[in-house]
C-alpha positions as a printed Julia matrix, in Angstrom:
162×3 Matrix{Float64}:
 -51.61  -54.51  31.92
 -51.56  -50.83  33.31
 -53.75  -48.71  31.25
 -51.62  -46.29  28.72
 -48.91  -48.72  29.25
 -46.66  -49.92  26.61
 -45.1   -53.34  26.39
 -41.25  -53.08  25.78
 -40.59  -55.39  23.22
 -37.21  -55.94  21.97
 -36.35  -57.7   18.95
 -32.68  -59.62  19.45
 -31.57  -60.52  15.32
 -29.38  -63.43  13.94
 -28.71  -66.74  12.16
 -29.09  -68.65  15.43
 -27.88  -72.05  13.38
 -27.76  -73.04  15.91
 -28.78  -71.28  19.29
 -26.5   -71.35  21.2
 -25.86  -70.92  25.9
 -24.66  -67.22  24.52
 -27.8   -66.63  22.63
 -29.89  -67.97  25.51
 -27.8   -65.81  28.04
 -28.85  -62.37  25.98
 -32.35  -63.76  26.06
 -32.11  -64.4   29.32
 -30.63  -60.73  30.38
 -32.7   -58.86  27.68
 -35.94  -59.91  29.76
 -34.49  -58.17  32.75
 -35.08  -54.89  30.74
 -38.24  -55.53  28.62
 -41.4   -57.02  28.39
 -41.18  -59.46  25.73
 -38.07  -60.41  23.49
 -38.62  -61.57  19.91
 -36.19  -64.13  18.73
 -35.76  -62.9   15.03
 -34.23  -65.45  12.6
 -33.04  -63.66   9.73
 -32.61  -65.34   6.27
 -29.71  -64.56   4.64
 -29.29  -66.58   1.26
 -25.7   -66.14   0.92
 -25.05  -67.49   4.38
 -24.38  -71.3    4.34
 -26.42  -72.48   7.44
 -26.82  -75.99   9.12
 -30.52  -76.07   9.81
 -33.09  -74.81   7.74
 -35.0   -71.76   8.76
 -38.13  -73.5    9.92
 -35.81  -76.19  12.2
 -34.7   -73.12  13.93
 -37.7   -71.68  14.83
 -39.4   -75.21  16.1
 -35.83  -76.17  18.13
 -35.91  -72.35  19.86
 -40.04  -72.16  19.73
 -39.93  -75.56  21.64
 -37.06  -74.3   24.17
 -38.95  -71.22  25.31
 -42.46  -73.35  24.98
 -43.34  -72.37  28.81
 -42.14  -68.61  28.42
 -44.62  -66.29  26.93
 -42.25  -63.42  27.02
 -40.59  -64.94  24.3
 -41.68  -65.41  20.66
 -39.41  -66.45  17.37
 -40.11  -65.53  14.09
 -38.2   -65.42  10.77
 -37.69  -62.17   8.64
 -36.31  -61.29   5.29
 -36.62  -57.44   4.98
 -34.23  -55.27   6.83
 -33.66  -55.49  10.64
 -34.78  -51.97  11.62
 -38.01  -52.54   9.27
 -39.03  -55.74  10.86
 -38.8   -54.52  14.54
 -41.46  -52.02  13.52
 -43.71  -54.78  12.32
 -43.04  -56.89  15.38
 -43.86  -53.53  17.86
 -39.86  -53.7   19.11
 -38.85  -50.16  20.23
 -35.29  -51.81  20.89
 -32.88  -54.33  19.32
 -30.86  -56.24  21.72
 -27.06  -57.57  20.31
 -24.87  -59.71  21.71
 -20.72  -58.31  22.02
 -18.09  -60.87  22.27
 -14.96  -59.28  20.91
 -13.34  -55.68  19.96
 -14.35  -56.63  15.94
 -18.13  -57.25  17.14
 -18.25  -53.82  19.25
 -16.61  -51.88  16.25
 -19.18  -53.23  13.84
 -22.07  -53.35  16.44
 -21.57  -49.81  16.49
 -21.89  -49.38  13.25
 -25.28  -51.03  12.78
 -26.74  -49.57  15.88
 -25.72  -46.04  14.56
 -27.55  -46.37  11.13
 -30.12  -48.32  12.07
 -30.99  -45.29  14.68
 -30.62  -42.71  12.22
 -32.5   -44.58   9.84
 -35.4   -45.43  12.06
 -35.24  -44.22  15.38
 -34.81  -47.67  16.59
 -32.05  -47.77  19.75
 -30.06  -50.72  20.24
 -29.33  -52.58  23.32
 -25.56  -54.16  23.0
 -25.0   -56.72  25.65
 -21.39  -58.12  26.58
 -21.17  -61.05  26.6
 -20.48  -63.64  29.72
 -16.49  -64.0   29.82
 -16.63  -67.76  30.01
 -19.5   -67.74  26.75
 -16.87  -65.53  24.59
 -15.77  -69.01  22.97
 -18.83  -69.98  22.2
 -19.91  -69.14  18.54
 -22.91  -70.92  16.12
 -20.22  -70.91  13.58
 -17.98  -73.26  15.71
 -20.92  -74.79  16.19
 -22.02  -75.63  12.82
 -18.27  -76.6   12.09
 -18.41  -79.12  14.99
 -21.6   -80.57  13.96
 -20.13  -80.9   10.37
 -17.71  -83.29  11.43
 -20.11  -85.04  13.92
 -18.96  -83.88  17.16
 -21.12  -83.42  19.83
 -22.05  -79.97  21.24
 -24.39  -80.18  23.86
 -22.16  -78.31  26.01
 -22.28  -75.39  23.96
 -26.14  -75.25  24.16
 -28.68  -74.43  26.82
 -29.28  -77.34  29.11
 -32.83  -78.79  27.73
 -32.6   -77.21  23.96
 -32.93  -80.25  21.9
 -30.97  -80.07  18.18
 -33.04  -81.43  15.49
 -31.95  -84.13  12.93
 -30.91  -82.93   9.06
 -33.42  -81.56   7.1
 -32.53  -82.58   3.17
 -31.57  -79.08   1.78
């Protein structure tokens, strides 16, 4: 590393139950801008999810296992608060429809104001607009395969008892 030089780290936020080729493809354009992206699960507890917190971060851990420029970790405390900890001068977000951009927005503009932290919004990849982790989840409910709806390699874990 370049002496006085800062790693860009930027910290991309959500459920990721589960991750999905969209998440991957923000990942995967997010590094064309910054140093290192941090994968940040957050837990909401009034969000019904599929996998438990810690089945996300070994199924997307083990899918970026070769990449240092990628690390996943779990948060509870506020977005904005938790890219401090993790050194993120960004946050990188995903935009798939109209709604998402109008509430994107939103976020980005408090969460500026609030801590200086600028986010990144990144549209996403006209054939990935279909592809959701609710959808997902809703899929895998009713025992439908959905490999094509994830990265090629990410392996899906089995059903953790809740």
């Amino acid at each position: 590393m370049i002496k006085g030089y800062k790693k860009k780290i930027a910290l991309f936020p959500g459920t990721f139950d589960p991750f999905t080729l969209g998440h991957a493809n923000i990942v995967e354009r997010a590094l064309t801008a910054f140093d290192e992206v941090v994968i940040a699960i957050g837990v909401n507890t009034n969000k019904r999810t599929y996998f438990t917190v810690d089945q996300r971060i070994r199924m997307i851990e083990r899918f970026y296992k070769d990449d240092p420029s990628v690390r996943v970790a779990s948060y509870e405390n506020l977005t904005v608060d938790f890219a401090k900890e993790q050194s993120a001068g960004h946050i990188v977000r995903g935009i798939r429809t109209v709604a998402d951009m109008e509430y994107e927005r939103t976020i980005a503009d408090i969460n500026l104001k609030i801590s200086g932290i600028d986010t990144l919004l990144l549209f996403t990849l006209p054939e990935l607009n279909s592809v959701s982790s609710s959808i997902c989840r809703e899929l895998l409910r009713f025992g439908k395969n959905i490999d094509a709806l994830l990265p090629a390699g990410f392996e899906l874990e089995e059903l953790d008892e809740k």
